[in-house]
PyMOL commands that place a pseudoatom at each C-alpha (Angstrom):
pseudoatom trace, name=CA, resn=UNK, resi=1, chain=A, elem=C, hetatm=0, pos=[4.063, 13.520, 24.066]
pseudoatom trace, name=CA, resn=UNK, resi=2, chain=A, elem=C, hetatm=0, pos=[2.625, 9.635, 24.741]
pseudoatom trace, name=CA, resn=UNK, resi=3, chain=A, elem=C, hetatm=0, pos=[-0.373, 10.515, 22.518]
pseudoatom trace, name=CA, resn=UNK, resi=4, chain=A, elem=C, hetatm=0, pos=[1.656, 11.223, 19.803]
pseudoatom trace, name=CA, resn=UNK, resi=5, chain=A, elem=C, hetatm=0, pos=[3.497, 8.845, 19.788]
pseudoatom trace, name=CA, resn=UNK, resi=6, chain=A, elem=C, hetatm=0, pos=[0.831, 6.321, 20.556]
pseudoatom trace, name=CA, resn=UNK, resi=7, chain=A, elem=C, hetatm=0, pos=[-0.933, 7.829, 17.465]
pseudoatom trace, name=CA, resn=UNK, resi=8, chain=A, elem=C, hetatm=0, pos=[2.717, 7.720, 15.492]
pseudoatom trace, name=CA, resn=UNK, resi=9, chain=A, elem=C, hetatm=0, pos=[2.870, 3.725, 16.257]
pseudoatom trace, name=CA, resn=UNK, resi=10, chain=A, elem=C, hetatm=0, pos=[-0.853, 2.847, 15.758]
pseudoatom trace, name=CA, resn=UNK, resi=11, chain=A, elem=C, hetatm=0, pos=[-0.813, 4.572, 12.788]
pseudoatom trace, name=CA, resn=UNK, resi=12, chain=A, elem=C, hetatm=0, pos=[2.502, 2.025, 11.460]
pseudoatom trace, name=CA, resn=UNK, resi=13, chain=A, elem=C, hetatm=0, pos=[0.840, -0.727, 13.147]
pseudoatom trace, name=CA, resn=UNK, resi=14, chain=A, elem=C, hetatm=0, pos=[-2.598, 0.051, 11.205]
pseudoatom trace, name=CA, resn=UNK, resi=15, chain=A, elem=C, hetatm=0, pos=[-0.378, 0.284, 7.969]
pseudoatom trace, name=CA, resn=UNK, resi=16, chain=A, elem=C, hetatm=0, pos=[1.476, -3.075, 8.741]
pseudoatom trace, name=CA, resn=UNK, resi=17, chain=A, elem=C, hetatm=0, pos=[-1.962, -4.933, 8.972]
pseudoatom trace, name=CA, resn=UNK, resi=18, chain=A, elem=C, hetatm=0, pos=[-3.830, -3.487, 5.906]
pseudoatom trace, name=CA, resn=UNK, resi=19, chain=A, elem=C, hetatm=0, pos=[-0.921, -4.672, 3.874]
pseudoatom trace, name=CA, resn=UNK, resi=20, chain=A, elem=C, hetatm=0, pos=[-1.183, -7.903, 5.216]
pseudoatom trace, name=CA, resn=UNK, resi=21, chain=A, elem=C, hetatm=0, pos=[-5.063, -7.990, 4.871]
pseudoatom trace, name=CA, resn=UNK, resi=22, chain=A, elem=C, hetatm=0, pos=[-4.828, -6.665, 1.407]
pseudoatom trace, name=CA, resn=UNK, resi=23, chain=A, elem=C, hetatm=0, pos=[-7.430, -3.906, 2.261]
pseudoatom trace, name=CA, resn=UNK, resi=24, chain=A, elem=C, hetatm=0, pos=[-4.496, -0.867, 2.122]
pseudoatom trace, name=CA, resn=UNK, resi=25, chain=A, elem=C, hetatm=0, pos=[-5.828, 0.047, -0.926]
pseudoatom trace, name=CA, resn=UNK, resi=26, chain=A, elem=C, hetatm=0, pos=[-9.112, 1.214, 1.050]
pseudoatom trace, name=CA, resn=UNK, resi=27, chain=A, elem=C, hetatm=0, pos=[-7.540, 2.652, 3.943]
pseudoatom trace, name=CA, resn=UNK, resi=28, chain=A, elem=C, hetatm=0, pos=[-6.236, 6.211, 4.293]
pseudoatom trace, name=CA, resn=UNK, resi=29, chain=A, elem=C, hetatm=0, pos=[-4.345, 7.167, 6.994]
pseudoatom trace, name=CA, resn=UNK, resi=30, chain=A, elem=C, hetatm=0, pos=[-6.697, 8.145, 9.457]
pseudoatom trace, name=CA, resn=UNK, resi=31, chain=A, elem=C, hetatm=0, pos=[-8.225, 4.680, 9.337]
pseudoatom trace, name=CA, resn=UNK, resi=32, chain=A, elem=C, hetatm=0, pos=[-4.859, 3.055, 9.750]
pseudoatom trace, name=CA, resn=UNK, resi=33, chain=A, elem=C, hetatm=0, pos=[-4.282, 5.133, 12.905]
pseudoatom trace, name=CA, resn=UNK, resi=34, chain=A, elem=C, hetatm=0, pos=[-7.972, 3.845, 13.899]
pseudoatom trace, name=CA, resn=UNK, resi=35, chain=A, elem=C, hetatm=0, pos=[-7.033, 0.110, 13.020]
pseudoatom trace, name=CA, resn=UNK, resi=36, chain=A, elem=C, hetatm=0, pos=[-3.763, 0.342, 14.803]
pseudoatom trace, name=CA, resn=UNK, resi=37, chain=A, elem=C, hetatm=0, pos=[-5.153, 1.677, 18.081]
pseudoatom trace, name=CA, resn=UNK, resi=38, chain=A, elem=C, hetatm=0, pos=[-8.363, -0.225, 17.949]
pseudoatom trace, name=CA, resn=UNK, resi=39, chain=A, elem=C, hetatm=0, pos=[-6.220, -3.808, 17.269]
pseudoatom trace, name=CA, resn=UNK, resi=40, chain=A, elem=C, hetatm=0, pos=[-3.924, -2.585, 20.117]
pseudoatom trace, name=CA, resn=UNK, resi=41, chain=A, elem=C, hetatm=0, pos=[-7.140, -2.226, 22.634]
pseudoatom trace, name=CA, resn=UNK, resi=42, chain=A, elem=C, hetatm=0, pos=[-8.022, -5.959, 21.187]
pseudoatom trace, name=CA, resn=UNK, resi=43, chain=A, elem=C, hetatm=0, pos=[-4.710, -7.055, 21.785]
pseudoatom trace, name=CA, resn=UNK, resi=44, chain=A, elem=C, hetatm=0, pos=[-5.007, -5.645, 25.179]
pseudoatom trace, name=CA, resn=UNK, resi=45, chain=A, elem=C, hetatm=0, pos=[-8.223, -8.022, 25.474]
pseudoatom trace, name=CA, resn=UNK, resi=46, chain=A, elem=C, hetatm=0, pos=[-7.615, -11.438, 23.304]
pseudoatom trace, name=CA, resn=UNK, resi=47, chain=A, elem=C, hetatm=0, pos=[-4.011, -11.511, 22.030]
pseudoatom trace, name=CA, resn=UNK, resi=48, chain=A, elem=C, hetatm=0, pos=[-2.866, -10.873, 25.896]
pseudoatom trace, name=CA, resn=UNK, resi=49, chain=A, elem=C, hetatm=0, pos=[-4.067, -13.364, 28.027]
pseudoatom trace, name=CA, resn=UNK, resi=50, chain=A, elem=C, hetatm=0, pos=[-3.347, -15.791, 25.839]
pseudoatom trace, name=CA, resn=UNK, resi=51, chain=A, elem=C, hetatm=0, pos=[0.251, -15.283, 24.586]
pseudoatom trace, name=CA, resn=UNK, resi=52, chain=A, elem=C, hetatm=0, pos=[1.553, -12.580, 27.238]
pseudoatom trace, name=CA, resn=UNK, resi=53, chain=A, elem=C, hetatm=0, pos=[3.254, -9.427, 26.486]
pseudoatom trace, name=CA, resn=UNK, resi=54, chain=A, elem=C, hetatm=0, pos=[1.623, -5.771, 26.593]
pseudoatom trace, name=CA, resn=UNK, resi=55, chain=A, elem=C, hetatm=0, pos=[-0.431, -3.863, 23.661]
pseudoatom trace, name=CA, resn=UNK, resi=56, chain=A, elem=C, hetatm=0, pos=[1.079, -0.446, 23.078]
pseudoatom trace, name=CA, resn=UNK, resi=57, chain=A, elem=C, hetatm=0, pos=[-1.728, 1.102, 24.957]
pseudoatom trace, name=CA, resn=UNK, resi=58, chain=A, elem=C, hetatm=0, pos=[-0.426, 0.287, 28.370]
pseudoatom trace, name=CA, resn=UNK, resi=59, chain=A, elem=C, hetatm=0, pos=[2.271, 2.496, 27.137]
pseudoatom trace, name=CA, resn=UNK, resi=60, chain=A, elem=C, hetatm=0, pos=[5.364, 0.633, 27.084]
pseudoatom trace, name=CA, resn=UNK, resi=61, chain=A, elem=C, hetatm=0, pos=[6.372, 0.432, 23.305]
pseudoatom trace, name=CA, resn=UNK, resi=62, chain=A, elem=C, hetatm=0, pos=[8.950, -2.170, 22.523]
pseudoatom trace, name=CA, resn=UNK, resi=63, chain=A, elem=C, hetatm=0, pos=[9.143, -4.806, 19.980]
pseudoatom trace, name=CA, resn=UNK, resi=64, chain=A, elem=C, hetatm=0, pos=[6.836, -7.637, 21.742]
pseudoatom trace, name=CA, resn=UNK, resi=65, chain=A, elem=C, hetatm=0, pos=[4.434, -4.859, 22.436]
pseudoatom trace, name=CA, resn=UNK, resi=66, chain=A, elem=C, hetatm=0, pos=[4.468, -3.874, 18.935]
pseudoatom trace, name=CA, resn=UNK, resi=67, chain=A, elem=C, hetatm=0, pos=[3.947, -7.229, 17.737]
pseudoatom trace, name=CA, resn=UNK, resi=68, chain=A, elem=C, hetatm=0, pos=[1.302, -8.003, 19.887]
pseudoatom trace, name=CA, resn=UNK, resi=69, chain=A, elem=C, hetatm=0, pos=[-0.747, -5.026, 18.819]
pseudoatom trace, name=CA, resn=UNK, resi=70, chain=A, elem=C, hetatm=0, pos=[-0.322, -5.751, 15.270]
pseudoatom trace, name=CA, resn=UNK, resi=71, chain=A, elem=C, hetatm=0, pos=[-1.824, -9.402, 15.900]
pseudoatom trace, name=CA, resn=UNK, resi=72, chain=A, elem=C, hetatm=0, pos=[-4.596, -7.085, 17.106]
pseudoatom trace, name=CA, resn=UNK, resi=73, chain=A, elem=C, hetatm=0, pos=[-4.951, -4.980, 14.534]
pseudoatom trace, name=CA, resn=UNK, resi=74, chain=A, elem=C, hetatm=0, pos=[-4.767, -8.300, 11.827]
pseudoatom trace, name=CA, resn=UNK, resi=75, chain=A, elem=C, hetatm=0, pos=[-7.512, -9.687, 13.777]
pseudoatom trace, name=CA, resn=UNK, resi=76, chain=A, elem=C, hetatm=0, pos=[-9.583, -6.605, 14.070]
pseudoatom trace, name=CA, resn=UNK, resi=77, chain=A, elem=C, hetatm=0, pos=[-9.145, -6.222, 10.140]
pseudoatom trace, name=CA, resn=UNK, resi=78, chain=A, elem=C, hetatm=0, pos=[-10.409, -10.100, 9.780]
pseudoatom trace, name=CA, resn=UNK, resi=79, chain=A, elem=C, hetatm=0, pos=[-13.436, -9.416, 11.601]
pseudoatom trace, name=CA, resn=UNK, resi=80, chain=A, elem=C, hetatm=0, pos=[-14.040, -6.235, 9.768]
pseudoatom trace, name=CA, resn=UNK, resi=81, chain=A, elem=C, hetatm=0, pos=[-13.637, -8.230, 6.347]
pseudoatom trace, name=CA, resn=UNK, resi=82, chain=A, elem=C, hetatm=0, pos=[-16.076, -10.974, 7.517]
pseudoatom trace, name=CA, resn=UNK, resi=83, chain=A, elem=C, hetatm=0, pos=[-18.553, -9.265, 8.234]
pseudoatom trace, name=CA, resn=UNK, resi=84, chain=A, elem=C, hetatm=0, pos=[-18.415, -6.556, 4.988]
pseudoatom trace, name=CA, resn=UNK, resi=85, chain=A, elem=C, hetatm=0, pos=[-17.788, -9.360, 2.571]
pseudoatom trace, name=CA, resn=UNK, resi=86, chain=A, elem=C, hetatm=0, pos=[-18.500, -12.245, 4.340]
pseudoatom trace, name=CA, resn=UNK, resi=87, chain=A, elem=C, hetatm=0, pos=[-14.823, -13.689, 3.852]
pseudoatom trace, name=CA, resn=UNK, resi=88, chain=A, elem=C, hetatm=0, pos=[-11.708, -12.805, 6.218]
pseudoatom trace, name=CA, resn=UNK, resi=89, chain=A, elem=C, hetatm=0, pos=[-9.767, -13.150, 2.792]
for i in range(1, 89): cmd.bond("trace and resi %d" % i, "trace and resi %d" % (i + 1))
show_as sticks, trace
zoom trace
């Protein structure tokens, strides 16, 4: 039941941040679910250390976690758009 729900949240979290990056348009929704769960794992790695809290991978979902993991996903999105347009945007 954690995977689906993991895939549930990464998969909002994905949706969140291609809104904000403007790239929804691009995006179905198996690339949001990749976006959210691939900013969460960078979250786990950047976001983390530097401003505390806990990525929804370690599997506690709450709001901070949530947030945290979206700040993940924004940056993963930035560093996708830099380096296919050469702009975050």
């Amino acid at each position: 039941m954690g995977i689906v729900i993991l895939l549930i949240v990464g998969g909002l979290i994905g949706w969140v941040a291609s809104i904000i990056m403007r790239t929804d348009a691009q995006q179905g929704v198996i690339l949001n679910v990749v976006v959210g769960i691939i900013g969460a794992l960078i979250a786990g790695l950047v976001v983390t250390p530097l401003i505390g809290g806990a990525p929804i991978t370690s599997g506690v979902i709450s709001i901070p976690s949530v947030l945290v993991s979206l700040v993940g996903a924004i940056l993963f999105l930035a560093i996708v758009n830099l380096f296919r347009r050469g702009s975050v945007r």
